[in-house]
C-alpha positions as CSV (number, residue, x, y, z in Angstrom):
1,X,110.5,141.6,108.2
2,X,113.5,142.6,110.0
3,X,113.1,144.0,113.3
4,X,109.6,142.7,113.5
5,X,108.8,141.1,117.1
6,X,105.2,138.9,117.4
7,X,102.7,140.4,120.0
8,X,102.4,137.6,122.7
9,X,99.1,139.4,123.9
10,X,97.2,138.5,120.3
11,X,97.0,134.9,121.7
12,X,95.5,133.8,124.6
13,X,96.8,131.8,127.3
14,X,94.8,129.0,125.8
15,X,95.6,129.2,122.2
16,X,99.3,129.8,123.8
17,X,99.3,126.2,125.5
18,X,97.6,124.4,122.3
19,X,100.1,126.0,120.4
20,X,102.9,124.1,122.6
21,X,101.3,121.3,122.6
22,X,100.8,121.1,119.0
23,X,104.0,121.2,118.2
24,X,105.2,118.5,121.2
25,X,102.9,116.4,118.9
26,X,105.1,117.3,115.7
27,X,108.5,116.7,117.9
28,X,107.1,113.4,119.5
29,X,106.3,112.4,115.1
30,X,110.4,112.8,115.2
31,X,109.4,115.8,112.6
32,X,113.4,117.3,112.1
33,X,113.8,120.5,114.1
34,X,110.3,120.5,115.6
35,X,112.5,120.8,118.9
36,X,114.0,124.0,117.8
37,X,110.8,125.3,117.1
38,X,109.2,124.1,120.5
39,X,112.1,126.0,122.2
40,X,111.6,129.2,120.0
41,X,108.0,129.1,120.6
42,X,107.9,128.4,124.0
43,X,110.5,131.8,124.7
44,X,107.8,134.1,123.0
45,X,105.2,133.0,125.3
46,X,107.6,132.4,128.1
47,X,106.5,129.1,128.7
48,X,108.5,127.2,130.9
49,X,108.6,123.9,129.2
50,X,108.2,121.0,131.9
51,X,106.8,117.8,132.7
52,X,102.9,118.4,131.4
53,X,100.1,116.4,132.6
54,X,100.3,114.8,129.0
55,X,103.1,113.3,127.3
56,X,102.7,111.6,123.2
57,X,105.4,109.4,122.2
58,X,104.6,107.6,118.2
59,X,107.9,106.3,118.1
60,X,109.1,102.9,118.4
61,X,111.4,101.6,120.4
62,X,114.9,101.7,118.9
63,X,113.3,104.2,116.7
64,X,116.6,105.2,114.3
65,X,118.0,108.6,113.8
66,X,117.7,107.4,110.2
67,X,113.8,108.6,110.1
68,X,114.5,112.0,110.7
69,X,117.2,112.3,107.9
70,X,115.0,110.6,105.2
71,X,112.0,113.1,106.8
72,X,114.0,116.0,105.6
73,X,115.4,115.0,102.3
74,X,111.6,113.9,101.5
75,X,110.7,117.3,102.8
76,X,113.1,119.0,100.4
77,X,112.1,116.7,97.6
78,X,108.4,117.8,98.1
79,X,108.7,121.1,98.4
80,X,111.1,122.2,95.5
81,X,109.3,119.5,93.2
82,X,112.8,117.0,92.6
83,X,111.8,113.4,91.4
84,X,113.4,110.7,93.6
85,X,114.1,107.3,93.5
86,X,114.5,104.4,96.3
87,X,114.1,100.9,96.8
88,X,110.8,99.7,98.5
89,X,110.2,96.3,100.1
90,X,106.1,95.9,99.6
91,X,103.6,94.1,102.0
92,X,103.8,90.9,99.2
93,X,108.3,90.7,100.2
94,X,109.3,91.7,97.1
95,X,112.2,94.2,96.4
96,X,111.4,97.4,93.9
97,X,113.2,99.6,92.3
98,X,110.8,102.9,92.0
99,X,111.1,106.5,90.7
100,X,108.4,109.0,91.6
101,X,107.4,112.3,91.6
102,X,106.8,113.3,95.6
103,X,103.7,114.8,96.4
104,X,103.0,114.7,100.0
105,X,104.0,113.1,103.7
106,X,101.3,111.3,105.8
107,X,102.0,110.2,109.9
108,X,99.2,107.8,109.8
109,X,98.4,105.2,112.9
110,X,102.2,105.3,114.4
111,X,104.3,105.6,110.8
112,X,105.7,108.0,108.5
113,X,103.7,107.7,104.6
114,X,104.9,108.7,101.6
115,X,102.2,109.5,98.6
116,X,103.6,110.0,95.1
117,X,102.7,109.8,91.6
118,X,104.6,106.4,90.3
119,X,105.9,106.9,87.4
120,X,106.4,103.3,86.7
121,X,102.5,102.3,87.3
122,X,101.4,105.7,85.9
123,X,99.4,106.1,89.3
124,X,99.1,107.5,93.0
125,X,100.5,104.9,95.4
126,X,101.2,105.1,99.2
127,X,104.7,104.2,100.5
128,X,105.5,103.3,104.1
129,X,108.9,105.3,104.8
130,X,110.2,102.7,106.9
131,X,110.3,100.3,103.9
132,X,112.2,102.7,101.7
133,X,115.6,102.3,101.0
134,X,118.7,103.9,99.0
135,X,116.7,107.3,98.9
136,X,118.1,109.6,96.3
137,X,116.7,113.2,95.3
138,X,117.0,113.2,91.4
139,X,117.6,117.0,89.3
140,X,114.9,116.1,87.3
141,X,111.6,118.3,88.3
142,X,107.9,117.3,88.1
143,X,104.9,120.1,88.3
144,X,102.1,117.7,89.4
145,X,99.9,118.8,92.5
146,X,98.3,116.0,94.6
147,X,93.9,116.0,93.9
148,X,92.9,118.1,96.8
149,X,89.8,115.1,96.9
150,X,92.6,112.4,97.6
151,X,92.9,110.0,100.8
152,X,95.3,108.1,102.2
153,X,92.6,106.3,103.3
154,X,90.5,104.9,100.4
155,X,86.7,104.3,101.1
156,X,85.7,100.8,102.1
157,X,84.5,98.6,99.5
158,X,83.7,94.5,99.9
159,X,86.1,92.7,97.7
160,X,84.4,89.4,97.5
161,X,87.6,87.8,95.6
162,X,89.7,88.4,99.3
163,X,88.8,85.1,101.5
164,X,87.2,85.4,104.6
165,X,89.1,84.1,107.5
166,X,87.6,82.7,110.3
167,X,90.4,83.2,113.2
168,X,90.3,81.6,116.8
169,X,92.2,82.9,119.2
170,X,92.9,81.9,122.9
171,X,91.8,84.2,125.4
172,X,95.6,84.3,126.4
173,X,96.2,87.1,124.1
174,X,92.9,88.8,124.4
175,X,94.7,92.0,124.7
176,X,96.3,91.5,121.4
177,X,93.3,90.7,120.0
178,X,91.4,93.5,121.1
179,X,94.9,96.2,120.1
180,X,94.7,94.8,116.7
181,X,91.2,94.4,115.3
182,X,87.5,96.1,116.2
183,X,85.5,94.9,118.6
184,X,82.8,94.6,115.5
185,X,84.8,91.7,113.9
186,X,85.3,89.8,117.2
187,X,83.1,87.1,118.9
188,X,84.0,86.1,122.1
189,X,83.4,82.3,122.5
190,X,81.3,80.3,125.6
191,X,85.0,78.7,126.1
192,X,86.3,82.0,126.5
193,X,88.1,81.9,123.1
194,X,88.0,84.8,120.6
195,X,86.7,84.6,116.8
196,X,87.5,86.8,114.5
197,X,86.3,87.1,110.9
198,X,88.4,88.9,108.5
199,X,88.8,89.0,104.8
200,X,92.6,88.7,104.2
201,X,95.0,88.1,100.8
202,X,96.5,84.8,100.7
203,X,100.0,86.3,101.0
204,X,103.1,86.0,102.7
205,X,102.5,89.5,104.5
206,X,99.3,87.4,106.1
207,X,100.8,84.5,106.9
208,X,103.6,86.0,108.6
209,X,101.5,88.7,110.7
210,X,99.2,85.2,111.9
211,X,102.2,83.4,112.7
212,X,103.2,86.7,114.7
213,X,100.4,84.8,117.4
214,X,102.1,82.3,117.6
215,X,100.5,79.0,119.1
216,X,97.6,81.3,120.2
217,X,95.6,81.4,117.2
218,X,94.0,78.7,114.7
219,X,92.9,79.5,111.3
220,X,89.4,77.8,111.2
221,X,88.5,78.6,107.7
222,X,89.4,78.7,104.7
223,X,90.9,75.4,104.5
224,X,93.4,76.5,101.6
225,X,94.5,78.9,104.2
226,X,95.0,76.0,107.0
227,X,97.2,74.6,104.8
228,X,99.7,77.1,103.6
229,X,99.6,77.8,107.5
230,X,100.8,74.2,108.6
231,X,103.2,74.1,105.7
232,X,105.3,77.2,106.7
233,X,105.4,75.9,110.3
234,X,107.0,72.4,109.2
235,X,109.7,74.3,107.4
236,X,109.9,76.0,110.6
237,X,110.4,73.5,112.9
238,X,112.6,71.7,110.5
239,X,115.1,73.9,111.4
240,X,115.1,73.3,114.7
């Protein structure tokens, strides 16, 4: 209401700092405005903002101004209900064209998530916002509410068509190793090398994240997988 000022005193010092820091978390996301916020907040409480004892920074380097615009036109997409449409590259390389109807935005282990209802699979589907392209907010409106039971993250279950890969890895990139999988799937060799059993689709996005290793990993099993492997490496070195 106009003229109405916020009590500082109702917080505590405590619940003033986690406040701060909370939204230093949204700001370091690269949520639009969160800055402007941070600054207003931080004059209520007169909290001088400086160098804290802990700084959180999700984005990656290079990270584009670009994220933050398609943030807020997702954000206004969501909110007032406006179907939109985009072109997505999936996981599998392939080029879509997709209208949905908007229903919510994820940050999920480093990355921006869009979940809408897909109007061309009749389903809920999860879109990575870096993969989205041509973004454009449609007049047509949608009433649909996300399941308040939905996850992002769907509960595990064994899919016994997906191979399991049997991975070696030298103990060169241990680090990587240990950064990308859990210390449940890894077996660390007499040799010193790494094993690491994985189920895994035999698809491009695979191939390409294993050739990502470089020299430093060998696909011991399955064989079918071997072979793919050493077939995209001649056409590699081919062109070289």
């Amino acid at each position: 209401m106009q003229g109405f000022t916020l009590d500082k005193s109702y917080f505590t010092q405590e619940e003033q700092n986690n406040i701060i820091q909370a939204l230093q978390i949204l700001k370091s996301s690269n949520y639009p405005d969160a800055d402007k916020s941070l600054n207003k907040v931080a004059g209520l409480f007169s909290h001088t903002l400086q160098s804290e004892w802990l700084e959180i920074d999700f984005s990656y380097w290079g990270s584009p101004e670009k994220e933050r615009n398609t943030i807020t036109a997702l954000e206004r997409a969501i909110i007032n209900k406006y179907v939109i449409t985009f072109t997505y590259f999936n996981a599998e390389l392939t080029i879509t064209n997709q209208m949905v109807e908007p229903l919510k935005l994820v940050f999920k282990s480093h990355a921006w998530y869009l979940v809408a209802y897909s109007k061309g699979k009749n389903d809920i589907r999860t879109y990575k916002m870096s993969r989205i392209r041509e973004l454009q907010i449609t007049n047509q409106l949608f009433e649909r509410e996300l399941p308040k039971d939905f996850s992002i993250t769907p509960a595990y279950k064994e899919e016994y068509h997906t191979p399991i890969f049997i991975l070696r890895f030298s103990e060169k990139i241990a680090y990587k190793v240990y950064d990308e999988f859990q210390e449940k799937y890894i077996k660390k060799l007499d040799d010193g090398t790494l094993e690491v059993t994985f189920r895994y689709q035999l698809s491009d996005w695979t191939f390409l994240y294993l050739l990502s290793f470089g020299e430093y990993v060998e696909i011991i099993e399955p064989v079918e997988a071997r072979t793919i492997l050493r077939e995209k490496a001649r056409k590699i070195l081919s062109m070289y």
